[in-house]
N, C-alpha and C positions, 0 to 999 in steps of 0.2 A: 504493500500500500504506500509505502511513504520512498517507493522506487520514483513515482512519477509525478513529477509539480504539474499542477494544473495552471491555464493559461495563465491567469491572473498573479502566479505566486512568478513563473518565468517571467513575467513583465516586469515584476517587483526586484528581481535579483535584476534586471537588464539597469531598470532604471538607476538602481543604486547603485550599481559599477561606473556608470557613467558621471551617476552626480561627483562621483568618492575621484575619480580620474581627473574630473572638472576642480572640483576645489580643495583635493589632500591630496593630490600624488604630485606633491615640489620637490625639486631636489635641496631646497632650503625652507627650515621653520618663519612663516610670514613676519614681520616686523613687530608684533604683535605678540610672538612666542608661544608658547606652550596654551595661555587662557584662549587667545586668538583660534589654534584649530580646536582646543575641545570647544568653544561656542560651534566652529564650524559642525565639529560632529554631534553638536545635541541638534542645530538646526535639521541635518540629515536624519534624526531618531536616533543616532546609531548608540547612545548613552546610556539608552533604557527599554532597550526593543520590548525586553521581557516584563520589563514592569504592570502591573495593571493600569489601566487609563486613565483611572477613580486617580492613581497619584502622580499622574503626568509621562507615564510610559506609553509604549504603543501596544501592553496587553497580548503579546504575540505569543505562540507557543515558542519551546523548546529547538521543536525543527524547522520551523519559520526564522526563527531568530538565529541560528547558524545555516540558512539560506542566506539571512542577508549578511550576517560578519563573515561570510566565504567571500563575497560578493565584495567587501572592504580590501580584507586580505590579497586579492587579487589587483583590484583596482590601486590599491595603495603601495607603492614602492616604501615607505617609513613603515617598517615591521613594529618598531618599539613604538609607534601611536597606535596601531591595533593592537598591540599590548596592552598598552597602559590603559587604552577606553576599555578593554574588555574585562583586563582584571575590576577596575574601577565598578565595572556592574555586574559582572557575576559574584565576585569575593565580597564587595558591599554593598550594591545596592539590592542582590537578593536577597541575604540575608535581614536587609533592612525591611524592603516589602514584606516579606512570610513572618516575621516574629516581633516587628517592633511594633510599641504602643499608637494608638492612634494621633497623638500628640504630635511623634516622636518624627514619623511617617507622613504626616501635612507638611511639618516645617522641612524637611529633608528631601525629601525625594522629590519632589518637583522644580528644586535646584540642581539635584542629580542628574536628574532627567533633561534639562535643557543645558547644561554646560556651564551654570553658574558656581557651583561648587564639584572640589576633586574631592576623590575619596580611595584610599589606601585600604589596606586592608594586613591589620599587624600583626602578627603568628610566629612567626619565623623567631627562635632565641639560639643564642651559639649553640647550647647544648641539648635544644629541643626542635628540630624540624617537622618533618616525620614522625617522631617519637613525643604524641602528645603528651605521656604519660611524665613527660621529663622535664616538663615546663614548670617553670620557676617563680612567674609573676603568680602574686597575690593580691587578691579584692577581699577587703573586709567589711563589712556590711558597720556603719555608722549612720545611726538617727536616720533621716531618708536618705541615704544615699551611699555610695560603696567608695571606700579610699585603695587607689591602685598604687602598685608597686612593683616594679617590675623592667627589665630591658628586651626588647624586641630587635633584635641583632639585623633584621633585614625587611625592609616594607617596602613593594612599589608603589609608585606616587608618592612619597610621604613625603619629602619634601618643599612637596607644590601640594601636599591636600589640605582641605578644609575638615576631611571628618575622618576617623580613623574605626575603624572596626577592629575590634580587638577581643579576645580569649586571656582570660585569665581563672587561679584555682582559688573557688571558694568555700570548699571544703578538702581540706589536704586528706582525710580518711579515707573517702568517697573513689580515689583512683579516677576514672577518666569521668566517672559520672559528677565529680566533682569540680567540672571546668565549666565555668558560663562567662556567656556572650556580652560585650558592651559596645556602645556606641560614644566616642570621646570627639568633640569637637576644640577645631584647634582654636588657642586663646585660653585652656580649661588652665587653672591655677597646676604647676606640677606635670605639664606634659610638654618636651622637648624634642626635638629632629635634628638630628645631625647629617651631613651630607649634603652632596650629591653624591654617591662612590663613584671613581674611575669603575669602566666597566667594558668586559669583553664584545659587547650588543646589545642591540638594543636600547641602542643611546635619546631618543625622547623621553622615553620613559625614566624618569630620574626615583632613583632608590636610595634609602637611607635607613639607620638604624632610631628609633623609638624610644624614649624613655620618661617612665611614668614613678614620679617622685611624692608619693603620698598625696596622689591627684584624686582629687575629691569628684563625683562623677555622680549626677544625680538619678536615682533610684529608677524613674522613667526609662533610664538610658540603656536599664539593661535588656537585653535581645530576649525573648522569649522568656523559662525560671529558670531558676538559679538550680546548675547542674545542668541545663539542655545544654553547654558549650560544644559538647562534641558534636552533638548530633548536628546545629546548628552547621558546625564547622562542614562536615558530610555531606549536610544540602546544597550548601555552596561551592563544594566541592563538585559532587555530581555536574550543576549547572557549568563549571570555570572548565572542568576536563573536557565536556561535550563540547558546549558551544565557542569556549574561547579558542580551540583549536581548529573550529572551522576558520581562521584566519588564514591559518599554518596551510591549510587547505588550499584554499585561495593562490596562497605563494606557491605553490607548489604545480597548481594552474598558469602562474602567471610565465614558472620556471619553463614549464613544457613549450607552452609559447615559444620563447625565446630560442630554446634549442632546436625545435624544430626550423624552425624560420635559419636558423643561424647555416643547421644542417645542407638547408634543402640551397640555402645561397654559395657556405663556402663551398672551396674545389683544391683540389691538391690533387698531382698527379693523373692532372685531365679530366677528375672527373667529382664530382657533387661528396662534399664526405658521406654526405646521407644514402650512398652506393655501398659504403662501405661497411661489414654486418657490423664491425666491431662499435660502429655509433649508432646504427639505426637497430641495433640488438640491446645495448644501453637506454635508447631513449624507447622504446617499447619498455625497458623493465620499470623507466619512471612511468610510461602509463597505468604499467601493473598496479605498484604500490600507490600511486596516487590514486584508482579508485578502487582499490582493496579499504584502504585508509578513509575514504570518504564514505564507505558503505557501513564499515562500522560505528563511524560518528554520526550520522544518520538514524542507525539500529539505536542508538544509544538515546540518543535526542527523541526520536517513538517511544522508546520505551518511557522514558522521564516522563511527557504529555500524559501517558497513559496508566503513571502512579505503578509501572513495573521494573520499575530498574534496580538493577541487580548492580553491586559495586562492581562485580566484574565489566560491566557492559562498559560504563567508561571508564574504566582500566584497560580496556582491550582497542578503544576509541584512542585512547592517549598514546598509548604506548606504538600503535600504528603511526597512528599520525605524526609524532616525535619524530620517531627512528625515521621514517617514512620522508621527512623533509629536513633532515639533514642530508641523508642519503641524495636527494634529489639537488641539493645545492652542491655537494662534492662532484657528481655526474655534471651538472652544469659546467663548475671548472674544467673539468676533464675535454668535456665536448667544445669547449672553446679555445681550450690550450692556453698557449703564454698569453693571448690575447685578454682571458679570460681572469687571466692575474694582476689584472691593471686595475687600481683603482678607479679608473673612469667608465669601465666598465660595471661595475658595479654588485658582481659576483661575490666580489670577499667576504661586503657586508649583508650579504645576504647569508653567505656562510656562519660568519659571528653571529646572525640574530637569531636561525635554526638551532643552532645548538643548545643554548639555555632552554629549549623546547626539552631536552630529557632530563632538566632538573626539574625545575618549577612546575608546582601541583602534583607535587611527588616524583619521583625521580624514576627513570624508568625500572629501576631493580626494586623499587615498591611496587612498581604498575603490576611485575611477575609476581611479585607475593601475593597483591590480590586475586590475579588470575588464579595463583597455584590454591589457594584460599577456596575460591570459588569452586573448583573441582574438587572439593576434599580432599586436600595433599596437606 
């Protein structure tokens, strides 16, 4: 069923490849910076696809909403602005829409939603990635409201955002039941950014480490109860694996492009390299895994809409699609040669911005644990 878009949803990906082509794919950030294109991308939807409508989203399913951030992904040569917009609304403004108070969720998200406020999303501590179990920061609940404590070693957006999402343990006995959700807005007494870090890719996207010094957080601000942190964490999870990688998608689309084209023009030894098996057997295997990779993310995005996903399904979504488009930017270099190692060509940083694709939102040797999970191993 969800093999074939109907006219109206093809229209929708046409039209946003072309808007996204039109006004974000610059080879320089506008004069304006970083606010400058997220306004651009709230006016295109693309900040809150999934949002409900009631808070200034466009209410879109799962698989809708990684039709149109494919749609980005491809259109847009700046990998780390479909990063940064996608983390910004899966990692926080999901979790904000499903668990936060109705308060909480008027004043917020319909600045989220149009590109007035960024939003980070802060997890990450040196000794806790992955390993929620090992996190450090503490909320202790005072009169109305919760005192945090705590260092968050690695946040994207955090040093351009306005509101941070954050996990913290508010019952140390409790084990992972004992981690719940907040919403810290910057300005709060007690919360600092450090940064920008130098960085291998992904360079719009500016990351920084977090820290919350006896930051006073008022009791509204927590995401769902005290103790849903994990689970909180999971949902957004699910949403960031599925649909934030349809970008990756996209690039991956936008790769094929290029080599093909690159193929069917150059010539060596008389004749088209695209004659040759050894590149037109290469760029068949990126058609492979680009929609092997696509079918899965897809399965995964049906299954979400439909209240049946299974961790494994985007774990098996991500870990394609990772490997999947790193793989496809190495082949890229390969099929262009020395030519293709110029930075004016543009290949390299394509290559650096695929990569952090098998860390972030678990790293691919957790994507196998799930899987191996999933099948009772």
């Amino acid at each position: 069923m969800f093999l074939d878009w109907q006219p109206h949803q093809s229209k929708e990906y046409d039209d946003m490849l072309s808007a996204v082509r039109e006004r974000l794919d610059r080879p320089r950030p506008p004069e304006g910076g970083l606010r400058e294109l997220w306004r651009h991308c709230g006016e295109l939807g693309l900040l809150g696809l999934c949002v409900p409508a009631e808070d200034g989203g466009g209410g879109r399913s799962a698989l809708d909403t990684a039709h149109l951030i494919e749609a980005f992904g491809r259109g847009c040569a700046d990998t780390g602005l479909v990063f940064a917009t996608s983390a910004h609304q899966f990692a926080c403004a999901v979790p904000i829409s499903a668990y936060a108070g109705d308060e909480v969720r008027r004043r917020l998200l319909p600045a989220l939603c149009d590109g007035s406020f960024i939003a980070a999303n802060a997890m990450t501590e040196s000794e806790a990635g992955s390993d929620i179990s090992a996190m450090s920061a503490r909320a202790v609940r005072d009169g109305d409201g919760y005192v945090l404590t705590g260092t968050k070693s690695w946040a994207s957006n955090a040093p351009e955002a306005d509101v941070f999402v954050t996990y913290a343990v508010t019952d140390p006995t409790a084990g992972f039941l004992g981690v719940s959700a907040f919403v810290v807005e910057r300005g709060t007494a007690g919360l600092s950014v450090d940064g920008p870090f130098e960085k291998m890719g992904l360079g719009t996207c500016a990351a920084g480490s977090v820290r919350f010094e006896e930051c006073r957080v008022p009791a509204r601000n927590l995401l769902g109860e005290e103790g849903e942190g994990s689970a909180i964490f999971q949902h957004s999870m699910a949403w960031e694996r599925a649909c934030l990688f349809a970008g990756y998608v996209g690039l991956m689309d936008r790769l094929l492009e290029r080599c093909v084209a690159h193929a069917r023009e150059r010539r060596q030894f008389g004749r088209r390299i695209a004659d040759f098996q050894a590149v037109s057997h290469r760029i068949a295997d990126m058609k492979l895994r680009l929609e092997a990779a696509r079918m899965l993310l897809y399965r995964a995005c049906f299954r979400l809409d439909r209240d049946e996903a299974l961790p494994m399904d985007s774990a098996l979504s991500k870990l394609a699609v990772s490997e999947a488009a790193v793989q496809a930017a190495v082949d890229a270099l390969q099929i262009f040669g020395s030519r293709g190692y110029l930075v004016s060509e543009g290949l390299e940083v394509v290559l650096r911005d695929a990569i952090p694709a098998k860390l972030f939102s678990g790293t691919s040797e957790i994507q196998h644990e799930l899987i191996a999970k999933g099948l009772g191993l």
